[in-house]
C-alpha positions in Angstrom: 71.9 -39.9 128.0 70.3 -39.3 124.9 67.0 -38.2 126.5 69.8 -35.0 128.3 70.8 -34.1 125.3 68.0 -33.6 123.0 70.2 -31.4 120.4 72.3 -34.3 118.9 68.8 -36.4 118.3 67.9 -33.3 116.0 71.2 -33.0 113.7 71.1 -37.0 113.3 67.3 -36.3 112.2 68.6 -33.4 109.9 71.6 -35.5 108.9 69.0 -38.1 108.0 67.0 -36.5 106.1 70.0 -34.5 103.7 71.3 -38.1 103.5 68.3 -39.3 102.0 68.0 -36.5 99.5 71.5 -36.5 98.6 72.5 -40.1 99.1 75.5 -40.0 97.3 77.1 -37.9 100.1 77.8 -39.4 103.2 78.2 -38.0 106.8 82.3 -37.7 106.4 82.3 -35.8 103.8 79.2 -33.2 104.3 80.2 -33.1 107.9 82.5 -30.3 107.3 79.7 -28.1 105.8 77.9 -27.9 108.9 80.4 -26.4 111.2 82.1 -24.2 108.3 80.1 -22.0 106.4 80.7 -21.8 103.5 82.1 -17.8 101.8 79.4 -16.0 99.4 80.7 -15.3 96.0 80.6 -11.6 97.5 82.9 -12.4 100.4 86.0 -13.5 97.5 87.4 -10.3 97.7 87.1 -9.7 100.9 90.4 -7.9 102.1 91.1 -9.4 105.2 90.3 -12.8 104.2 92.0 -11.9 100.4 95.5 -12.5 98.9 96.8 -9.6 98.1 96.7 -9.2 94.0 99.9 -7.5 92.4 98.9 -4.6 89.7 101.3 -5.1 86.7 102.4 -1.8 85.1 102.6 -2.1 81.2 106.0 -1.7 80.3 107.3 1.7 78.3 107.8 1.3 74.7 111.0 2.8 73.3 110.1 5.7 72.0 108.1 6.9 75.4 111.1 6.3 77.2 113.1 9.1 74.8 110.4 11.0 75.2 110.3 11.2 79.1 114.3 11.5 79.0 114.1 14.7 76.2 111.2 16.3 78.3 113.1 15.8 81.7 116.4 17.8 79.8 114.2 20.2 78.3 113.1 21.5 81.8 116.7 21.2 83.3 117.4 23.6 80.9 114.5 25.8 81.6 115.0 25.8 85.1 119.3 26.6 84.7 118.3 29.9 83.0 120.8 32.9 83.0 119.7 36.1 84.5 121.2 39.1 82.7 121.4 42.2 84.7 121.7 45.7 83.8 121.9 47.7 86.5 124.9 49.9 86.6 126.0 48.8 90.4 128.2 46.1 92.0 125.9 43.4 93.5 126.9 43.0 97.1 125.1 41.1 100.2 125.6 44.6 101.9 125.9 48.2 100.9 125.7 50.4 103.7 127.8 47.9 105.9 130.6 47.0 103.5 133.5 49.0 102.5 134.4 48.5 98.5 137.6 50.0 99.8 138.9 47.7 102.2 140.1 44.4 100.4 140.2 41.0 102.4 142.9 39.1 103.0 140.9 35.7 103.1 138.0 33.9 102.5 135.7 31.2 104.5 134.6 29.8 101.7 136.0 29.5 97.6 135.1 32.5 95.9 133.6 30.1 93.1 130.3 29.8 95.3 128.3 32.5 94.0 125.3 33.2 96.8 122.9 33.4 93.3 122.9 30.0 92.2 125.3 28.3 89.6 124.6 29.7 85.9 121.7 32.0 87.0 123.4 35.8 86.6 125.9 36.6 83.8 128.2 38.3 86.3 131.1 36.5 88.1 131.3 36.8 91.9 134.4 37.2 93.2 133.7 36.5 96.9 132.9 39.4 98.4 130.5 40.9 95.1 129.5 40.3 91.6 131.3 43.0 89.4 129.5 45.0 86.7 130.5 43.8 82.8 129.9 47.0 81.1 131.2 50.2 81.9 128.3 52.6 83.5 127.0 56.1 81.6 126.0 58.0 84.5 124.3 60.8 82.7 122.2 58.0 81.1 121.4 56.4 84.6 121.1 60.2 85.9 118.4 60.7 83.1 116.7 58.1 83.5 116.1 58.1 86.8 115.1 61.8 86.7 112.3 60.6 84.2 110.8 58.3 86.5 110.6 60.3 89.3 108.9 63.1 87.3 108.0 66.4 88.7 108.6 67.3 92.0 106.1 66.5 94.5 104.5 69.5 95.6 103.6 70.0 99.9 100.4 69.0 99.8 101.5 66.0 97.7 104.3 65.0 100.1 102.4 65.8 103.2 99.5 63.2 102.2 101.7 60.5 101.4 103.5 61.1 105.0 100.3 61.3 106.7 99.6 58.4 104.8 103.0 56.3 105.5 104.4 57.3 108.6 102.2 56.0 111.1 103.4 52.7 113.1 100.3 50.9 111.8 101.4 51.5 108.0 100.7 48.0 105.9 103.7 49.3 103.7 106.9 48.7 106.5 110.1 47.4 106.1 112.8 47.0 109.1 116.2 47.6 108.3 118.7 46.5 111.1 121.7 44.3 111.6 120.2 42.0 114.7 117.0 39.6 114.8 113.7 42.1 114.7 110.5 40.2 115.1 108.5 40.4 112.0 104.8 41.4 111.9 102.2 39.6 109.7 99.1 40.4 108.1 96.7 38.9 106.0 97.7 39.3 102.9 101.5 38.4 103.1 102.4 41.6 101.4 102.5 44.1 104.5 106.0 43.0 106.2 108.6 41.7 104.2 111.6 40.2 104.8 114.1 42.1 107.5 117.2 43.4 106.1 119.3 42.2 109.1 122.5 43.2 107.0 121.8 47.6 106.4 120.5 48.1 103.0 121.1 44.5 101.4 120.5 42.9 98.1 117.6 41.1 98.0 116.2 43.9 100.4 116.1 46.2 96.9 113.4 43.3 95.4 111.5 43.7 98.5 110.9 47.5 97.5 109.7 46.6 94.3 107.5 44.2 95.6 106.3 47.2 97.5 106.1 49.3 94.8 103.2 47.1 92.8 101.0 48.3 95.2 101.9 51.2 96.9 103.6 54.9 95.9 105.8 54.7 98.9 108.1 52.5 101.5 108.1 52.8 105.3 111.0 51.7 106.1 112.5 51.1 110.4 116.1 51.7 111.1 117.5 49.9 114.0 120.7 49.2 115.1 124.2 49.9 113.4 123.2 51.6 110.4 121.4 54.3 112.2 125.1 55.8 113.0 125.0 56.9 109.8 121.9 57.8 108.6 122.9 59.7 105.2 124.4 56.5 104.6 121.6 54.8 104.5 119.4 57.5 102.4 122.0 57.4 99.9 122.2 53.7 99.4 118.2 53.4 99.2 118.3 56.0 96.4 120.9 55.3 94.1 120.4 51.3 94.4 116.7 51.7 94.1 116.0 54.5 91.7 113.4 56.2 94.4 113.4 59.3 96.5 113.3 59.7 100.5 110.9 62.3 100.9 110.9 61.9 104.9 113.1 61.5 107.4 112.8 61.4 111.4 114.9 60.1 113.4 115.5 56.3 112.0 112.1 56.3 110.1 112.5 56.9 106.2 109.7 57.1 103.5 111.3 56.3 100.2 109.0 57.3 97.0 108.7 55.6 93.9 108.6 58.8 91.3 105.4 59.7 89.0 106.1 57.7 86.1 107.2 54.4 88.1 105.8 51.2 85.8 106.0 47.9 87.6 105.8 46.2 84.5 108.8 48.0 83.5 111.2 47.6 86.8 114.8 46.3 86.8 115.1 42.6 86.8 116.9 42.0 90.6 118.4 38.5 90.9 117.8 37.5 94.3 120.4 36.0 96.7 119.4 32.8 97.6 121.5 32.5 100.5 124.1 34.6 102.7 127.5 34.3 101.1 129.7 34.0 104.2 131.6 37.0 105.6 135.2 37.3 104.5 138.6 37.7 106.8 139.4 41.2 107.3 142.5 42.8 108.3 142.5 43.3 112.5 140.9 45.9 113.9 142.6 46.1 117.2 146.2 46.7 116.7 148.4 45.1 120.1 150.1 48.9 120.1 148.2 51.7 118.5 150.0 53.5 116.2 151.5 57.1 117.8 151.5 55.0 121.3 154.3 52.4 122.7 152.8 49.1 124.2 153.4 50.9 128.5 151.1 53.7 126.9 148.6 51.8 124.8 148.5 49.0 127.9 147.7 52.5 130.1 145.2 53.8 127.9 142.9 50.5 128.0 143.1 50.8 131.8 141.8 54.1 132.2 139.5 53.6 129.4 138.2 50.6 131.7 138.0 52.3 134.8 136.1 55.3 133.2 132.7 55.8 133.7 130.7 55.3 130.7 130.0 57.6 128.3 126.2 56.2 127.2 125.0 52.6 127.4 123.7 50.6 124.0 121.1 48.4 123.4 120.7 45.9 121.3 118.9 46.9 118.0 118.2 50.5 119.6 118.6 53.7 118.1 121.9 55.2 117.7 121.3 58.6 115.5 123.2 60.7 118.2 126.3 59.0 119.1 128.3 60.0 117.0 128.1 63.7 118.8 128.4 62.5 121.6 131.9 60.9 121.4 133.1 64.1 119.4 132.0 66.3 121.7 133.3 63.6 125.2 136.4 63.8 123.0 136.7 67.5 123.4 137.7 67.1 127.2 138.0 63.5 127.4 141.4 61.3 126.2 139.6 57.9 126.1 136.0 57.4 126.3 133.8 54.2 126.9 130.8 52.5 125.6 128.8 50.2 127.3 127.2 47.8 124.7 126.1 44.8 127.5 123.7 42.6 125.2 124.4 44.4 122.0 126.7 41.5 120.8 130.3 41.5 119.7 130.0 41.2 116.1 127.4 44.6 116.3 130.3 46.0 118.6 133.0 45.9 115.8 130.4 47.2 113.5 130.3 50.3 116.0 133.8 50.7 115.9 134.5 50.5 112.7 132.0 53.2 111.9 133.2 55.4 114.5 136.6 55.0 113.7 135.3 56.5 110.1 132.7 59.0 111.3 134.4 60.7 114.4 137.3 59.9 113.7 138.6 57.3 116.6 140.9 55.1 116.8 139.6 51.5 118.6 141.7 49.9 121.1 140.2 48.1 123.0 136.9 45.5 122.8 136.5 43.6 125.8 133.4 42.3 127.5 130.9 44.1 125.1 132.7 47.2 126.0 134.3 49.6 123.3 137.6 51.9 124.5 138.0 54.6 121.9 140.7 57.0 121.9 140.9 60.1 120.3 144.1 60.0 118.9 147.1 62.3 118.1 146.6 65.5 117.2 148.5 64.4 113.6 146.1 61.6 112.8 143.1 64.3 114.0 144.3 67.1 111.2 145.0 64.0 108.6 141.7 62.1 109.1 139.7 65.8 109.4 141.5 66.9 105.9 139.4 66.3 102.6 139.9 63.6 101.0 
């Protein structure tokens, strides 16, 4: 047997001859160095093979604990600052699209929520806007304004900066609609700003500004509800902004900054940080119009239904020449219908409710994206038509 396995006669011989050099150690106890080897002094911190070794932190004296706890109060502070605004104008979400007139008769959320933060403006908001605090010298604001726009631009001033700004591929573009408009991006992050999905909004005035650092003029896109009213719109952009609209066509608008414009100088514009919620309004749709009974009003929906429409809308289209339209339909027509498939109800009571002020109309019927409008009694015609 021993002769078929020549391996165990060499370990006894190399057993034999460690035994003799160490013969203190017998084979029991250095038998479990030759099947083990034995770790390096490298291989101690080996991680697999390592216990893992907890890192104590030094604790915090005293006085660096009072230290951390002033500095963290220090920047609370800093960052709870109060923005105090002097611009002689109501701070709304909306301009163009809201009626300072009209007062709600509820809310959707408690008017103590202001949409600027807590403690960041000096002005309370009172649900629906943040009121003024000091009574406004318009000759002051008129002068003023007047000094920053300087001279007026002469043609061959004004016709550079349109051949400049009013091309589609202009890096200077702002879209101003009430529905979702795809945004374009460029490299720098300054060409397309945010889309002012309300009309002529808030934070869409700080967005001009931003503009403003780096170009003399605004391209600015109308789509959708606020092109019913276009002078509207040019007159919110220039009182709220301080600039000029030195073209128009159509929905496009280029609004100028004036000669002596200093962006180190600008208005400070707290910025919304989110979309207060829309209040409850008074209805829109009366059950029985006024000047009708409920058999006539009931009659007048039907034949406004079974009429053939008067122009269809899209969604986010433009709508510059409606407004003739249903004056001069109303010329021959009683009741006149608009077909506003994929336009969306809330953008259909915004059509209404401009029309009812523009035309003047009175709404009775929304139902299935479609708008009845009647003309009215020849009383409320002379009343509305009188100046106000």
């Amino acid at each position: 047997m021993m002769k078929l396995f020549p391996w165990r006669r060499l370990t006894i011989q190399s057993h034999d001859t460690l035994s003799s050099k160490i013969p203190s150690l017998s084979f029991i106890n250095f038998s479990p160095y030759l099947f083990h080897s034995q770790p390096q002094q490298e291989d101690i911190f080996d991680p697999p093979f390592s216990s893992t070794l907890k890192t104590h932190k030094p604790q915090k004296s005293i006085t660096e604990k009072h230290e951390n706890t002033a500095s963290f109060e220090d920047s609370e502070k800093s960052h709870n600052f109060t923005i105090n605004s002097n611009l002689p104008f109501d701070f709304r979400y909306s301009y163009s699209e809201t009626n300072p007139a009209v007062e709600p008769i509820g809310f959707r959320e408690p008017p103590r929520f202001s949409p600027f933060g807590p403690g960041r403006l000096d002005r309370k908001w009172t649900g629906t806007s943040a009121l003024r605090l000091q009574p406004v010298d318009l000759e002051k604001v008129t002068e003023e304004r007047r000094r920053i726009l300087g001279e007026t631009l002469s043609e061959e001033e004004t016709a550079k900066l349109v051949e400049k700004y009013r091309h589609n591929d202009c890096s200077r573009q702002m879209n101003l609609a009430t529905g979702i408009v795809p945004a374009r991006c460029m490299g720098d992050g300054q060409t397309y700003s945010r889309m002012g999905r309300g009309g002529v909004t808030h934070n869409m005035l700080e967005d001009i500004h931003g503009h403003w650092k780096r170009a003399e003029a605004v391209r600015i896109k109308c789509l959708g509800v606020p092109t019913l009213d276009m002078d509207n719109v040019c007159s919110h952009l220039e009182e709220k902004s301080g600039g000029k609209v030195i073209y128009r066509h159509i929905n496009i608008l280029l609004l100028y900054r004036g000669r002596n414009y200093d962006p180190k100088s600008r208005p400070t514009i707290p910025v919304m940080l989110w979309k207060p919620l829309a209040p409850i309004y008074p209805k829109l749709v009366k059950n029985v119009a006024d000047g009708l009974t409920f058999e006539e009003t009931k009659a007048m929906r039907n034949k406004g239904l079974n009429a053939p429409p008067l122009t269809k809308l899209s969604r986010n289209g433009v709508y510059v020449n409606v407004v003739d339209k249903v004056r001069a339909a109303f010329e021959t027509e009683e009741v006149v219908r608009l077909d506003c498939i994929h336009v969306g109800t809330s953008d259909c009571k915004r059509i209404g409710v401009k029309l009812r002020d523009l035309v003047p109309c009175v709404p009775i019927l929304f139902k299935d994206e479609q708008i009845i409008l009647w003309r009215g009694t020849k009383d409320q015609e002379h009343h509305s038509s009188a100046p106000e």
